[in-house]
C-alpha positions as CSV (number, residue, x, y, z in Angstrom):
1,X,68.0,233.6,198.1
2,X,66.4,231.0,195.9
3,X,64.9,227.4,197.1
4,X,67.3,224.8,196.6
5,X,64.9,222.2,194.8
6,X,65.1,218.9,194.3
7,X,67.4,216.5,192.3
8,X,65.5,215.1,188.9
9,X,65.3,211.4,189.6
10,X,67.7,209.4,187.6
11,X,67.9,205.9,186.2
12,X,70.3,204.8,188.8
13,X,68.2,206.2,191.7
14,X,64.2,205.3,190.0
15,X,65.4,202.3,188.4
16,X,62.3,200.7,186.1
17,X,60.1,198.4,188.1
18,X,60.9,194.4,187.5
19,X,58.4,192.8,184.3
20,X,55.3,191.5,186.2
21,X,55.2,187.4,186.7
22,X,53.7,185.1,184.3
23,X,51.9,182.3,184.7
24,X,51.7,179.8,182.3
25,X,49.9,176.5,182.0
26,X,51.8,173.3,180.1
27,X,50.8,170.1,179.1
28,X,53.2,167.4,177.7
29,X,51.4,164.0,176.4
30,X,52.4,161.2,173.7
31,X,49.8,160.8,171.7
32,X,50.3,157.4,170.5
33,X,49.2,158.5,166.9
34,X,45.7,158.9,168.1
35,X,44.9,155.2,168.9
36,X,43.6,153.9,172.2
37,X,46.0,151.8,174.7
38,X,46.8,148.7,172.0
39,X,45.9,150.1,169.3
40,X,42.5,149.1,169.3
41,X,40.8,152.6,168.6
42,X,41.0,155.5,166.7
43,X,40.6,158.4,169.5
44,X,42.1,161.6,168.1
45,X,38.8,163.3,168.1
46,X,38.4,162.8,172.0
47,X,41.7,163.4,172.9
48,X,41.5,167.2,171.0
49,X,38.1,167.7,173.5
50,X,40.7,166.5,176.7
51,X,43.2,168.4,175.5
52,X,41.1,171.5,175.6
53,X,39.8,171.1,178.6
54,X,43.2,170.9,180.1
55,X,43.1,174.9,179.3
56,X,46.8,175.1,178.4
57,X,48.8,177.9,177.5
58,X,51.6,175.4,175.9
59,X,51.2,171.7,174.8
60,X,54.6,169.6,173.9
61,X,53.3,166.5,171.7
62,X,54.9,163.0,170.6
63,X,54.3,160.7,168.2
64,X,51.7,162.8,166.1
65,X,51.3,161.9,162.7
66,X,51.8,165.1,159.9
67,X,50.2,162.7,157.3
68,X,49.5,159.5,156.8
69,X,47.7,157.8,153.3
70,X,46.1,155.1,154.0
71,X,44.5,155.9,157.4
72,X,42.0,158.1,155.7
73,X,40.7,154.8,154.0
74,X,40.1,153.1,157.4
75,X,39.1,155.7,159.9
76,X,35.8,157.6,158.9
77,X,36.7,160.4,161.1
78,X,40.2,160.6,160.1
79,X,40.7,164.4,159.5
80,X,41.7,166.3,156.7
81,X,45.0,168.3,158.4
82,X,47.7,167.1,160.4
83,X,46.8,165.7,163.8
84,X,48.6,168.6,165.3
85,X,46.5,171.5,163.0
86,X,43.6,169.3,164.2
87,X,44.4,168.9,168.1
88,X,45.5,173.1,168.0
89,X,41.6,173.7,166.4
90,X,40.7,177.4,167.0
91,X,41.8,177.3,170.7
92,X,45.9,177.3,170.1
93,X,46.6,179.8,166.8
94,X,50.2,178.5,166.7
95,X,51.9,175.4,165.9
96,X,55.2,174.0,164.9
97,X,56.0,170.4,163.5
98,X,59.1,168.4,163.8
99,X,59.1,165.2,161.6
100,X,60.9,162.3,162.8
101,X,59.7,158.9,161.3
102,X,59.2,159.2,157.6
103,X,58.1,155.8,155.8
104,X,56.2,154.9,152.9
105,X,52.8,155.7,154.5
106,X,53.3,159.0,156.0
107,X,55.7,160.7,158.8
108,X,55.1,161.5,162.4
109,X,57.5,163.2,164.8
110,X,56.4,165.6,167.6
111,X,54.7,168.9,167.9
112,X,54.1,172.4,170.0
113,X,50.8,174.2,170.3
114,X,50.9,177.9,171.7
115,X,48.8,180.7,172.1
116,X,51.4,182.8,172.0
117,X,53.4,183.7,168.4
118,X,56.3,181.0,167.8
119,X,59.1,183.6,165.8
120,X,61.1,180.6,164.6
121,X,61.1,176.7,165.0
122,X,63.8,174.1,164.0
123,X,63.8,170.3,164.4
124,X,67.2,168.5,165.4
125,X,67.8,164.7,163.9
126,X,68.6,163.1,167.4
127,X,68.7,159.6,165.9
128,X,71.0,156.9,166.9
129,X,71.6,153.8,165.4
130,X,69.3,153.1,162.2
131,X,65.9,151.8,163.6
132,X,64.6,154.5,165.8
133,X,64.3,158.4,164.3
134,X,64.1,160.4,167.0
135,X,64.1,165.0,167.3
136,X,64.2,167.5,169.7
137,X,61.5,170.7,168.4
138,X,63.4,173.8,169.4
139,X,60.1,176.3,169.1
140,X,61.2,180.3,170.2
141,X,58.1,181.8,171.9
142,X,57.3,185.1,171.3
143,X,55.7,186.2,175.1
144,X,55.4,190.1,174.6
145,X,57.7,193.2,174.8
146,X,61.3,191.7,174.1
147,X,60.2,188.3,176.2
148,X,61.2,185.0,175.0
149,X,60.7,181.5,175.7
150,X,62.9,178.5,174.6
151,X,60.7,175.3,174.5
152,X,62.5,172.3,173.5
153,X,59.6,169.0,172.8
154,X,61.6,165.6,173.5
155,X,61.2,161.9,172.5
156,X,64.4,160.3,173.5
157,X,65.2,156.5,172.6
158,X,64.1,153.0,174.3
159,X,67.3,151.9,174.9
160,X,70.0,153.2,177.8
161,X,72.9,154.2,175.0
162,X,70.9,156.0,172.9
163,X,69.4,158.2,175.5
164,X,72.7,159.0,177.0
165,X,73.9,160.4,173.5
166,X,70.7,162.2,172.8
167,X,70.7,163.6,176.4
168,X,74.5,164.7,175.3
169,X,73.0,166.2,172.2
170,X,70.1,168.0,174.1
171,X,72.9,169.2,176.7
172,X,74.8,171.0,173.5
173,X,71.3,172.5,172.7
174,X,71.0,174.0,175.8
175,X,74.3,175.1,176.0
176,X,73.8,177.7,172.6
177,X,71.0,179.6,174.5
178,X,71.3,182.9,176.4
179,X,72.0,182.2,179.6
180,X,69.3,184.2,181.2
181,X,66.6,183.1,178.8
182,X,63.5,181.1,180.1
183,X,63.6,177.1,179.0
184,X,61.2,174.4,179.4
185,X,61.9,170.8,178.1
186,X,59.2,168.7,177.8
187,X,58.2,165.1,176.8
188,X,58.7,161.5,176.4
189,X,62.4,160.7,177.9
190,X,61.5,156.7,177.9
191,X,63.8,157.7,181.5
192,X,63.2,154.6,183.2
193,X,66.5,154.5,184.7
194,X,66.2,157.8,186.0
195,X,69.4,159.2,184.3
196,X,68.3,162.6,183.2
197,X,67.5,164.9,186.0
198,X,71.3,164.6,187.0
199,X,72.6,165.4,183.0
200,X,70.1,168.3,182.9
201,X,70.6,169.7,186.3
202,X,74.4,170.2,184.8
203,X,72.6,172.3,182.8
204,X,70.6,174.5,185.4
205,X,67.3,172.6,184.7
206,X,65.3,170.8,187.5
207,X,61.9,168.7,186.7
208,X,59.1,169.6,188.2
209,X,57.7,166.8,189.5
210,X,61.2,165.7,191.2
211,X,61.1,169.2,192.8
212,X,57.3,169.1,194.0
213,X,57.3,164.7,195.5
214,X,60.9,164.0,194.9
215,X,61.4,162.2,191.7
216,X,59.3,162.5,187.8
217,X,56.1,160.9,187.6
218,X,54.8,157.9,187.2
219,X,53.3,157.9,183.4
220,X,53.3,154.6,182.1
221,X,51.2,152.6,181.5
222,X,48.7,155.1,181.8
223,X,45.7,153.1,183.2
224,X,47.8,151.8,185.9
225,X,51.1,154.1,185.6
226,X,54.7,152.8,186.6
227,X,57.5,153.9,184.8
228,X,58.7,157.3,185.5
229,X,58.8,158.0,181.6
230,X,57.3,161.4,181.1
231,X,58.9,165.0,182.5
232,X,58.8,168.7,182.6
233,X,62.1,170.4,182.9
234,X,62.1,174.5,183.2
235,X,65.4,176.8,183.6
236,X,65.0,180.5,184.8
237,X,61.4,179.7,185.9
238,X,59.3,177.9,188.7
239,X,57.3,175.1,188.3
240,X,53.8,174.8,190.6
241,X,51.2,172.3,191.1
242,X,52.2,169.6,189.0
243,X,49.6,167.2,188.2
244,X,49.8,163.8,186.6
245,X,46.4,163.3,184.6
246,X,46.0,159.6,184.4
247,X,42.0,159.3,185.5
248,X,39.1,158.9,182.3
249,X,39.3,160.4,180.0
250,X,43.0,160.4,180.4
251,X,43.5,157.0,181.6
252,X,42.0,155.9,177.7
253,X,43.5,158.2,175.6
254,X,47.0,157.2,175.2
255,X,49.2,154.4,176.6
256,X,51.2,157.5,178.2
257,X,49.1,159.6,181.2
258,X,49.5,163.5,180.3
259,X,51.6,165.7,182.6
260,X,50.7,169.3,183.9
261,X,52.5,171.8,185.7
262,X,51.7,176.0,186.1
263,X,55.2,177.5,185.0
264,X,55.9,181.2,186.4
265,X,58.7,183.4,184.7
C-alpha cells in the first residue's frame, strides 16, 4: 500500500506573508521665501544645511519661490535654480513644484522633496476670492513593488471662509483616492481656529500631533510659537514621535517653526 503524502500547500492555506513596515521621516516647514523672521535676511542657504540635518525621507514646502528676477540683483548668494532644486541639493533626487502666486517678478507656490521616485504630480488652483493664490501639490510616490504614497502639500487661506471652502476642496481630493491607499497631508493650514482636524477626520485622517498631546502644534511665531498653524495629517498609516523644531537654528529660519513626525505604513 502506498504512503498517503501530504497535501501541496495552497494559496488559501500558505497565504504570502504581509509587506514589511516602513518607516518614514517627514518634514513640513514654510519657508518664508528664504528670508529671516521680518524679512530682514536672506537665509536660504542655512535653511538647506537645517533641512538636511533634519534627515528626512519627505519634505512638504510653502511659500518657495520657482523664480524670481530681481532678487538675483540684490542677494549675492541668490542661486541659480529654483529654491526648491536648491533646498533638494544631491540629498533628495526628486522634486515637484506647484506654482501658486505668479506676479510680475517671479512665482512661488509650494513644493515636495523625496528620495523616493514621484510617478506623477499635479497642482490644484485652491484660490478664493482674488487677492490670495493658493494650491494643494498632489505628488504620487513611488515606494517600491506596487506601493504608493499619496502626499498632498497644503497652504490654505488667512481668512475663516476661505479655509472652509479649500478644506471642502481638499475633502473632494481625498475623496478620488483608493481607499486603501497611504495619504499624508502636510503644511501651512493658517488653522488657528482649529477647524480642520474635525473636516479631515470625515475623511479618515487624524493629525499627528493631536493624536500624540491632544491638539496640532504650536508653530507660530516661531521664536516664541502660538498659533496652532502648522500640521501633519496621515490616512492608512501611524504617526510617531512628533516633534516641533522651533530651537536655533530653527527658531531663525522662518517665521513658521518646522514640524516632524516618523510615519509607518
Amino acid at each position: 500500500m502506498s504512503p498517503v503524502l501530504p497535501e501541496a500547500p495552497t494559496a488559501a492555506s500558505n497565504p504570502a506573508p504581509a509587506p514589511s513596515e516602513m518607516r518614514l521621516r517627514v518634514l513640513t516647514l514654510n519657508t518664508h521665501k528664504g528670508f529671516s523672521f521680518f524679512n530682514r535676511r536672506f537665509i536660504l542657504p542655512e535653511l538647506r544645511e537645517a533641512v538636511r540635518a533634519a534627515a528626512a525621507d519627505i519634505v512638504f514646502l510653502q511659500e518657495v519661490h520657482g523664480t524670481h528676477v530681481g532678487h538675483p540683483q540684490r542677494y549675492r548668494d541668490w542661486p541659480s535654480m529654483p529654491q526648491y532644486e536648491f533646498l533638494a541639493d544631491s540629498i533628495w533626487p526628486e522634486f515637484s513644484y506647484g506654482r501658486n502666486a505668479v506676479y510680475p517678478e517671479g512665482d512661488h507656490g509650494n513644493a515636495l522633496l523625496s528620495k523616493f521616485p514621484i510617478s506623477t504630480h499635479r497642482n490644484l488652483d485652491i484660490s478664493v476670492g482674488d487677492h490670495e493664490e493658493r494650491g494643494l501639490l498632489h505628488s504620487v510616490l513611488q515606494l517600491g513593488g506596487q506601493r504608493e504614497l499619496h502626499a498632498i502639500c497644503v497652504h490654505l487661506g488667512l481668512y475663516e471662509s476661505q479655509r472652509q471652502e479649500q478644506l471642502g476642496l481638499l475633502g473632494r481630493l481625498l475623496q478620488e483616492l483608493p481607499a486603501d491607499a497611504p495619504v499624508i497631508v502636510a503644511g501651512d493650514f493658517n488653522d488657528w481656529r482649529q477647524r480642520a482636524d474635525a473636516v479631515l477626520a470625515e475623511h479618515g485622517l487624524h493629525e499627528a500631533f493631536a493624536q500624540a498631546f491632544g491638539a496640532p502644534a504650536r508653530s507660530f511665531p516661531a521664536r516664541w510659537p502660538l498659533l496652532r498653524l502648522d500640521r501633519i495629517y496621515v490616512r492608512n498609516a501611524t504617526t510617531h514621535v512628533p516633534q516641533v523644531l522651533n530651537r536655533r537654528p530653527w527658531s531663525h529660519l522662518s517665521d513658521h517653526a518646522p514640524l516632524a513626525v516618523e510615519v509607518r505604513l
